[in-house]
N, C-alpha and C positions, 0 to 999 in steps of 0.2 A: 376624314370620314364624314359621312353621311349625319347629321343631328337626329334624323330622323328614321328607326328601322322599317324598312319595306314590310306592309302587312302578308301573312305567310297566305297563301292560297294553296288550296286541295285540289289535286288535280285525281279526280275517281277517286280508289280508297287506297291507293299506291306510293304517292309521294307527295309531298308539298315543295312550294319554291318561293324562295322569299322569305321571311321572317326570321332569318339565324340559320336556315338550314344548310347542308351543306350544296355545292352548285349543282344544278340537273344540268344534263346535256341532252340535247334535243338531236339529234342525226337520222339520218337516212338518206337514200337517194331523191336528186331534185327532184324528180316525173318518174313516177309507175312505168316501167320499163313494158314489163308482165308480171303475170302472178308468180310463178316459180321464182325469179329474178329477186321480188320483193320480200317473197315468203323466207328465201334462202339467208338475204340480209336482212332482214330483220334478226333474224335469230341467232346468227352470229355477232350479229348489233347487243344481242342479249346477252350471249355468254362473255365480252369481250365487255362488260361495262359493269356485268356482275362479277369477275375477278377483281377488276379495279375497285368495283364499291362505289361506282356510282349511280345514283338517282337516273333515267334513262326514259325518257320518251320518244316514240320514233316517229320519223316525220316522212310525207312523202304527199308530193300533189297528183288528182285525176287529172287535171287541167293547168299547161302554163299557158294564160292569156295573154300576157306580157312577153311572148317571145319575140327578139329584135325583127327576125326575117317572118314574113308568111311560109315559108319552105324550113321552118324548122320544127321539129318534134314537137308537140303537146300534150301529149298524154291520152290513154283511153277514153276518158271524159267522165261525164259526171257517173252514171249508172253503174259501170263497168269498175272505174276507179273506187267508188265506194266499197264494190263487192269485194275486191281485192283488199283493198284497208279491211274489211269485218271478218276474212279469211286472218289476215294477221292476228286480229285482235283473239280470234274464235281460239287459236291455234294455244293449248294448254302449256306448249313449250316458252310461249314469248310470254304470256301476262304481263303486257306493254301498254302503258297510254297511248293513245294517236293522236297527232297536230296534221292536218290539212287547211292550207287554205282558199277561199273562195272569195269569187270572184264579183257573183252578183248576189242582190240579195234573197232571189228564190234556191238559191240553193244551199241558204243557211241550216233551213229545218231539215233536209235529206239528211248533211255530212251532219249535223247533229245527233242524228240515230246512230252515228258510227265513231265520229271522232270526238274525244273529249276536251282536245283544244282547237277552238277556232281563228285560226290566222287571217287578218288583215295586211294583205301585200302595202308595202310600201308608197306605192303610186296610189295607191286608194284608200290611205288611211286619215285624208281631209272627208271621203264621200260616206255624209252622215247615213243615208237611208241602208249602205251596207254596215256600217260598222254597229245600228242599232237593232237591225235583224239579226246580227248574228248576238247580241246582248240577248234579246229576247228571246233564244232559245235556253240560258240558262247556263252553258256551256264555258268554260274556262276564256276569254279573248284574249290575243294574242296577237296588239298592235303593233306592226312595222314602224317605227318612224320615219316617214317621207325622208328622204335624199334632199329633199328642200326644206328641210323643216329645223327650226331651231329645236336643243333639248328642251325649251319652255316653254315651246309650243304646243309639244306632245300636251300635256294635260287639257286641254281643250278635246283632242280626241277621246280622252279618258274619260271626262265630262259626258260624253255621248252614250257611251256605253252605259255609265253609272244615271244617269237620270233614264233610260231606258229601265232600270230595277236591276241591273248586274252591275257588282263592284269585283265581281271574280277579270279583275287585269290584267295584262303582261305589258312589258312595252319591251322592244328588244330595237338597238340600235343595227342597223347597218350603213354607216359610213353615210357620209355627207360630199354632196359633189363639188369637186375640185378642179373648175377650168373644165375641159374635156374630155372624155373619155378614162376618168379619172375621179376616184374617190379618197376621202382622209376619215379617220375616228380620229376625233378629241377628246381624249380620255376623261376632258371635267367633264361632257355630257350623263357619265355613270353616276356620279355623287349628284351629278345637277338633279334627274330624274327620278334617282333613289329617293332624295331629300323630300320628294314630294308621296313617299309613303308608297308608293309601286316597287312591286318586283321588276326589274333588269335583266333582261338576257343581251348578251353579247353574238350576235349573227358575225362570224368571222369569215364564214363565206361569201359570203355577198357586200363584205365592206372591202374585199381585196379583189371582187368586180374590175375590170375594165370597161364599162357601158362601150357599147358599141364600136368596140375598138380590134374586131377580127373582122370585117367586112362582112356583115349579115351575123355574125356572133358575138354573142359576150366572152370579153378573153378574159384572165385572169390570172392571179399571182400568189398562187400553190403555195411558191418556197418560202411565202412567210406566215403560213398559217400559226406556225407555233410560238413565233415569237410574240404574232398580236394577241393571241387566245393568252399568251400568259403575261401580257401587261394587261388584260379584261380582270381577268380574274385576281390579278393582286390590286388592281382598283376596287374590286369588291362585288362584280357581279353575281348574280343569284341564278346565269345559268348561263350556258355557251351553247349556242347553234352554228352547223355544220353539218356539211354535204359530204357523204361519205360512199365512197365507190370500190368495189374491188379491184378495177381498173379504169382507172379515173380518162385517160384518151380514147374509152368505148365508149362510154354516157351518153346519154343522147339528150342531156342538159349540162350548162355549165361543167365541163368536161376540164376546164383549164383553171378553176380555183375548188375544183372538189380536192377532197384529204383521202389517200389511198388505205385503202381499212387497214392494211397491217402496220401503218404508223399510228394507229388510234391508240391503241393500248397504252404503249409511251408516253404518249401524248399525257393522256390522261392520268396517265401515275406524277408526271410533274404539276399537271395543272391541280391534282387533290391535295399534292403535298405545296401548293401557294395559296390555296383556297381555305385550309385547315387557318394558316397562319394568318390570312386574312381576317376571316371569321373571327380569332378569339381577341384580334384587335379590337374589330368592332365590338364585341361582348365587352370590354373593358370601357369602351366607351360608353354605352348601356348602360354600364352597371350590370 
């Protein structure tokens, strides 16, 4: 275990992650489909996380900039995207945190009127001038760690943020690249990155990525989402991220390592009952 516990951060007035609490999960569809499409899961995102009991923020991009192909899906964009997350948020049924992430640094302060965590994609979480615009709005951050980055590198990027005036962090691994077309999690990356007093999230969608390994698409590898989500979370992560679709071969992102919403439940009933027993390890550790 970690010597050091990850300081707990607030995300709005809703949940905290990090500091002993139990794991949040971050889900939603990759790219804003539409508004009905987003509205409708979101809120079965809702009821399907509040049975379980767990902590739940929902995620979802205006804009994928990093798509492999130029002929592939991107999202409404920034205006349109936004309006759709604040329809979520507005909607009295979900009272949900929103995670989006961006891209460039003008358009920190917009998604900042709407979403309460700001995500740093992976490929861009070395480019300081974005990662401290989105510091300076105030807003929860929420760094990818690069695909080339070691976990000791991350704190450098965390550095950016925090001497900007925001110590509100996340770092969330997704997988490290392996030869080609091809990614691994090293599961010491979790204590490595913990140890330095950061909350941890577990992105299990995108560490079972095939980078450009469907010819103009990112393929991916579904059938093992449950088994890595639940060696994250007995390592002791403080949240798990995941791409969640009703029908995951319709998406019109990452279609081939999204989690089909009626496996979540499940999911989540084992991943609480490893996450409990994780937790009071660490607490014993603590004191």
């Amino acid at each position: 275990m970690s010597p050091v516990k990850p300081t707990a951060i607030r995300v709005g007035d809703l949940l905290t992650v990090g500091g002993g609490s139990p794991f949040v999960l971050i889900a939603g569809p990759c790219v804003i489909e539409n508004e009905g499409h987003t509205l409708d899961l979101a809120g079965r995102l809702v009821e399907i996380t509040r049975r379980a009991g767990v902590p739940f923020i929902f995620k979802a991009s205006y804009d994928k900039a990093n798509r492999t192909s130029i002929r592939s899906y991107r999202g409404p964009g920034l205006d349109e995207g936004l309006r759709i997350l604040a329809a979520v948020k507005k909607d009295t049924r979900h009272r949900v945190p929103i995670l989006t992430d961006i891209h460039e640094p003008a358009h920190a302060a917009p998604a900042s009127d709407v979403a309460d965590v700001l995500q740093i994609p992976a490929f861009l979480s070395r480019q300081t001038d974005l990662v401290v615009a989105a510091a300076k709005t105030g807003r929860v951050v929420n760094i990818k760690k690069g695909q080339f980055l070691a976990p000791d590198d991350v704190k450098h990027a965390v550095a950016k943020a925090v001497d900007a005036g925001n110590r509100k962090v996340i770092v969330t691994e997704r997988g490290t690249s392996f030869g080609y077309h091809d990614l691994v999690v090293d599961m010491r990356a979790f204590p490595m990155m913990r140890g330095e007093g950061i909350p941890v999230v577990f992105d299990v969608t995108h560490s079972l990525q095939l980078p450009g390994a469907g010819d103009g698409i990112t393929a991916g590898l579904a059938q093992y989402i449950e088994p890595l989500a639940s060696a994250g979370v007995a390592a002791g992560v403080d949240g798990v991220f995941l791409e969640v679709h009703e029908e995951p071969s319709r998406a019109k992102s990452d279609a081939q390592n999204a989690l089909r919403l009626d496996l979540l439940e499940p999911l989540l009933e084992r991943l609480a009952a490893i996450d409990a027993i994780a937790k009071r390890a660490e607490a014993r550790v603590h004191g």
